[in-house]
C-alpha positions, 0 to 999 in steps of 0.5 A: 500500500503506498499513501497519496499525499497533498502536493504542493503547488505553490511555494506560499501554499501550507494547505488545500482542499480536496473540491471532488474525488473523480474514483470511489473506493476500489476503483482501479487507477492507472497513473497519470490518470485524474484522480480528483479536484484540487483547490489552493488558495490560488487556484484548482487543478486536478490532482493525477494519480502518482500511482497504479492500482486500487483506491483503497482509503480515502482519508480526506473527503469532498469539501475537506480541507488538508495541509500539504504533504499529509496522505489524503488516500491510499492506493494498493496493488490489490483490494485490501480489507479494513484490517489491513488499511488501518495497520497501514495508517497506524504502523509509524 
């Protein structure tokens, strides 16, 4: 499982917001592709996909707000259970 992280677009930028998420929970993604809208507090961009394979968590929903570099989804190779996800997110 990998995390997808809120980029950085700007250099005065310390947080965005997630406008829409363009899959659903265990859709397949390819990367490159556009995975979901954007909004800085300059501009909205859509966000591709830094990673192949199933989205499996979304952490930061529609409307949320999240500061950048912090994970606001989790791609991983195969469908993965609840269990599994959150030993993920808690390992550190």
């Amino acid at each position: 499982m990998k995390n997808i992280l809120m980029p950085k677009w700007g250099l005065s930028t310390h947080e965005a917001k997630i406008l829409k998420w363009l899959f659903s929970i265990n859709d397949f993604i390819e990367e490159g592709q556009e995975l979901c809208e954007i909004e800085t507090d300059k501009t909205t961009n859509v966000y591709e996909s830094p990673f192949t394979g199933y989205l499996v968590k979304i952490i930061v929903n529609n409307e949320e707000v999240c500061s950048i570099g912090k994970p606001i989804a989790i791609i991983s190779d195969k469908i993965e259970n609840d269990e599994a996800i959150n030993s993920f997110i808690n390992k550190d």
